[in-house]
N, C-alpha and C positions, 0 to 999 in steps of 0.2 A: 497399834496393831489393828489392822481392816481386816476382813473375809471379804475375798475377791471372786465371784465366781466366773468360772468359762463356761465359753461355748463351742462347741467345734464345728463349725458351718459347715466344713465337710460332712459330717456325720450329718448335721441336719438335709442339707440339700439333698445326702441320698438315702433318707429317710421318705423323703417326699416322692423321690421317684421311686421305691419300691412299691408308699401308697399308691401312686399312679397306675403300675405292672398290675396290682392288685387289685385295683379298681377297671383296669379294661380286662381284666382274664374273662373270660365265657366260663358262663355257668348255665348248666340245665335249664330249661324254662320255669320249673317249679321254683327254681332257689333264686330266680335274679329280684325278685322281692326280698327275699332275707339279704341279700349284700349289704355286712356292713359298710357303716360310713369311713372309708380305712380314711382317705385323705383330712378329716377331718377328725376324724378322731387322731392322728400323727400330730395337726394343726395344734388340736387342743392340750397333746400331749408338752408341746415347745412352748405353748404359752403359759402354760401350768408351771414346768419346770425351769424356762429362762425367760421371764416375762421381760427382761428389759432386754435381751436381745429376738425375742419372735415377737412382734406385737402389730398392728393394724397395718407394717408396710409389708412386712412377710406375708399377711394374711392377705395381702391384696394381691399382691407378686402371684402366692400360689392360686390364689381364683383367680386370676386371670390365664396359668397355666392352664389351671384345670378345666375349663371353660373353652380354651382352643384343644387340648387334645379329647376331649368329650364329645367336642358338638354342639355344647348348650349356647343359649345365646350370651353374646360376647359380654364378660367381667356379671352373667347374673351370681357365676358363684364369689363371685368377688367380695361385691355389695355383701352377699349375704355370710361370707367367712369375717370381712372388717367390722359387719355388725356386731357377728358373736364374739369375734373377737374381743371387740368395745368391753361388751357383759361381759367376759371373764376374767377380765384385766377387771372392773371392777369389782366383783367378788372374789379375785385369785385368793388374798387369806382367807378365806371359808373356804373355798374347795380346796386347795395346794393343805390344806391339814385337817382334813376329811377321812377315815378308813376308806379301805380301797373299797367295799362293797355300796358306800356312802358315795365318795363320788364316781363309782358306774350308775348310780342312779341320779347324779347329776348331770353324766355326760347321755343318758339317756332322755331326760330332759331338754337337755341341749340339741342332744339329733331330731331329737320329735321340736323343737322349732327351726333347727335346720332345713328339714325337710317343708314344713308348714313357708318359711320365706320364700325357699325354693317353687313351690306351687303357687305363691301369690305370684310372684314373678313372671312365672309360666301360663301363668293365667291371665297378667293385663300383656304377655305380649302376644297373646292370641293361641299360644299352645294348650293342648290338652295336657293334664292332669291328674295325677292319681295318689293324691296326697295319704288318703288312709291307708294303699298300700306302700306307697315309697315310708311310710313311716314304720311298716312293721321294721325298717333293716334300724331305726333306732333301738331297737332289742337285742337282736346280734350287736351293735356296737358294745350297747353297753356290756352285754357278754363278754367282747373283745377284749376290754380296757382292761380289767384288772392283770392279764398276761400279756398285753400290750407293753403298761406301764412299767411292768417286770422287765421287761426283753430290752425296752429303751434304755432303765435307768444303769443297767447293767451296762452301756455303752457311752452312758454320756459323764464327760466330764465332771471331776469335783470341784468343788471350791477350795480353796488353802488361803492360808492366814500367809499377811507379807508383814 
């Protein structure tokens, strides 16, 4: 007897483009610093929960998406989603059984170096920068996550015993 678990690539794919929708929506001038990291924080949620089907080629895939519908320079969030991704794939058993207010403080850690690669990047390819504020929306992230994770898991496939 094995436990098998699925994925439904459907559900993931348009999981990622929702983060997308939500990531170019306009927002006030005041709140476009608080934007969480949805794309990323989605990223971290597929790697957390199907690490053997989301792992450094998904995370490449979607930074490179997200990277042409953004504007930023071409695969920077690439590099910088397969890095993290790297890290969470090797600590996935510490975070994936973590309480949920445990790893919002993990995935908030994570946005605040998301955002920190993001700005080294931006910074040797000659862009300006504004790392202390792009990093307040690591707080909204981690905000997000614990009814994020809720909302996903409520959608995504179980495992079953063959």
């Amino acid at each position: 007897m094995r436990v098998i678990k699925t994925t439904n690539y459907f559900l993931m794919i348009i999981s990622f483009l929702i983060a997308m929708i939500l990531t170019l929506l306009p927002l006030p001038a005041f709140a476009v610093w608080l934007r969480p990291q949805w794309i990323f924080a989605f990223l971290l949620f597929w790697v957390l929960s199907s690490p053997m089907q989301c792992g450094i080629g998904v995370a490449w895939i979607v930074g490179v998406m997200v990277s042409l519908v953004t504007g930023t320079p071409f695969a920077e969030q690439a590099i910088v989603f397969v890095l993290l991704t790297y890290l969470v794939l090797k600590v996935h058993p510490i975070i994936a059984h973590m309480l949920p207010w445990q790893q919002a403080g993990a995935v908030a850690l994570l946005a605040i170096l998301n955002a920190l690669l993001q700005g080294l990047i931006l910074g040797f390819t000659g862009h300006t920068t504004h790392i202390a504020l792009y990093s307040l929306s690591a707080l909204t992230t981690a905000l997000i996550w614990p009814g994020l994770s809720v909302i996903l898991n409520r959608f995504r496939p179980r495992a079953y015993i063959h």
